[in-house]
C-alpha positions as a printed Julia matrix, in Angstrom:
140×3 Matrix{Float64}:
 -42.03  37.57  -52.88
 -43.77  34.43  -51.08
 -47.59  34.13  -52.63
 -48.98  33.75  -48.94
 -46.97  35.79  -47.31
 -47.88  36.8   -43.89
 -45.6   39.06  -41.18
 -43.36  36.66  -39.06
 -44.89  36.34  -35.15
 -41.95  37.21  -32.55
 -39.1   37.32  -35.09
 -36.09  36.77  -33.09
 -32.4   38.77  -33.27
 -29.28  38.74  -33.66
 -28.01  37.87  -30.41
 -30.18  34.82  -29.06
 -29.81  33.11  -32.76
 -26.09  33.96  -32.16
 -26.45  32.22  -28.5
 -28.41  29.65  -29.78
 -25.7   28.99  -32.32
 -23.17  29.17  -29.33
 -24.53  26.34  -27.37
 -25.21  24.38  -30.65
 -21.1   24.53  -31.03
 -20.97  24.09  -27.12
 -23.09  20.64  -26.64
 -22.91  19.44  -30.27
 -20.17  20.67  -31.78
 -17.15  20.47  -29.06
 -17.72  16.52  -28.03
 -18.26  15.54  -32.11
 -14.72  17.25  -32.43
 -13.05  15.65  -29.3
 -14.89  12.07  -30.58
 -13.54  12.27  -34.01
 -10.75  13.27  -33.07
 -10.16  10.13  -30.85
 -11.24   8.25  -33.96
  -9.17   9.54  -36.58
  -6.6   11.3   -34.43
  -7.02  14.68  -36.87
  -8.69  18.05  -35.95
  -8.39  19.68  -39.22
 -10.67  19.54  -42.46
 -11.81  16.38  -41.05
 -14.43  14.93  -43.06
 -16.68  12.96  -40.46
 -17.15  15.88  -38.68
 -18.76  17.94  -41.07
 -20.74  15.75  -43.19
 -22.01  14.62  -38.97
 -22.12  18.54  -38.05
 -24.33  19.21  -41.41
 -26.8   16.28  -41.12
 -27.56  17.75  -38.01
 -28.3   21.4   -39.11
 -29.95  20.15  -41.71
 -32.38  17.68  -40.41
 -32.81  18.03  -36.83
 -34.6   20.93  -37.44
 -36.75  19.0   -39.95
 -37.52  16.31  -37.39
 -37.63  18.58  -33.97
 -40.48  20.92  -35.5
 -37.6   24.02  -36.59
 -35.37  23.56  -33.18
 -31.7   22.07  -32.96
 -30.36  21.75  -29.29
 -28.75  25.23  -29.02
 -32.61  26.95  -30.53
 -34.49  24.74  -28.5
 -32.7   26.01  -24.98
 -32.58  29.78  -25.89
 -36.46  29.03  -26.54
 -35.95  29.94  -30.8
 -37.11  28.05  -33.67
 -36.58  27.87  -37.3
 -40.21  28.46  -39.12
 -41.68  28.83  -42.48
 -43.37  32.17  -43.63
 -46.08  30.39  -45.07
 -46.85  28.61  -41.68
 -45.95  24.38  -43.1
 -43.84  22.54  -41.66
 -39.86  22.87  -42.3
 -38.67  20.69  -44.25
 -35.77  18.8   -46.12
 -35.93  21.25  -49.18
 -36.19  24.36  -47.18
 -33.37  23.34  -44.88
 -31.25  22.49  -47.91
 -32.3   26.17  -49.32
 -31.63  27.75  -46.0
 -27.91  25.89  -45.22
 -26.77  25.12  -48.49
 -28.19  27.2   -50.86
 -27.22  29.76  -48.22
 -23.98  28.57  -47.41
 -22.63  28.91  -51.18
 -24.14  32.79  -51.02
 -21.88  32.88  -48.2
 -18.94  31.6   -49.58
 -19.59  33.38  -53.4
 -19.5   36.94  -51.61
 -16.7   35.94  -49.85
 -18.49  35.69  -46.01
 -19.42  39.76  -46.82
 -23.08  38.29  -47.14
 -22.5   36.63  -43.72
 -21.95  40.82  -42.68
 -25.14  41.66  -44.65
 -26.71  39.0   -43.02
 -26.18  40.1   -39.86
 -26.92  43.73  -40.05
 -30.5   42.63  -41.87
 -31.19  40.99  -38.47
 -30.26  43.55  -36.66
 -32.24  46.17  -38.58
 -35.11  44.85  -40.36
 -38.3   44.5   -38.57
 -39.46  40.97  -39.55
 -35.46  39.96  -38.51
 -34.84  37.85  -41.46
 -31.16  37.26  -42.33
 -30.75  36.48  -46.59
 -30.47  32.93  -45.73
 -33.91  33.08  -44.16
 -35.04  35.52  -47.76
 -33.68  32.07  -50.16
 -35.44  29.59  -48.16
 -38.91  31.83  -46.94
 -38.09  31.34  -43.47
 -37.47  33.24  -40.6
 -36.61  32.56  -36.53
 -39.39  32.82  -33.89
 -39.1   33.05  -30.45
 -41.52  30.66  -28.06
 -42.51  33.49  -25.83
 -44.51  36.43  -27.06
């Protein structure tokens, strides 16, 4: 476990970090597609678009305090147990540290991830466990 571990304040669930996540995909995510894809005329495995979609996730919420675009409208941010700042290594822990959990277990710890939000009190998915994070809402 973290050394100064203390209980997360207003952990947030499932469904505003899934909305959040939504209108990430919805105001980031749709016009990056439609401008690549006027670039490079290609909508599939397309390169620019992902290495663009994860600089964003991962340093956005470095720079913007823990919020991306979609977090920062459904009133969410990402934070750190410990109470420091996020930063580059613990948004590389949390996405792509994460991410290769994800893809190891074959997107069944995306499942598990999901149900630990749903159920456990402090709300903290197992991408939030690797990196000693968890999601906070702005309003008490």
């Amino acid at each position: 476990m973290e050394s100064n571990f203390t209980s997360p304040s207003n952990p947030v669930g499932f469904w505003r970090r899934l909305g959040a996540g939504l209108l990430d995909a919805i105001i980031i995510g749709l016009p990056l597609l439609l401008i690549t894809y006027i670039i490079t005329g290609n909508t599939e495995d397309n390169l620019v678009t992902n290495i663009i979609t994860s600089l964003y996730n991962l340093l956005v919420p470095v720079f913007w305090h823990g919020y991306t675009v979609g977090k920062r409208i459904a009133g969410i941010r990402i934070a750190r147990i410990d109470g420091d700042p996020v930063g580059i290594g613990t948004m590389l822990l949390r996405n792509l540290v994460g991410g290769i959990v994800y893809v190891i277990t074959l997107g069944i710890g995306i499942i598990v991830s999901a149900i630990m939000v749903a159920v456990r009190q402090d709300k903290r998915s197992l991408h939030d466990l690797i990196a000693g994070t968890y999601v906070t809402s702005d309003q008490p």
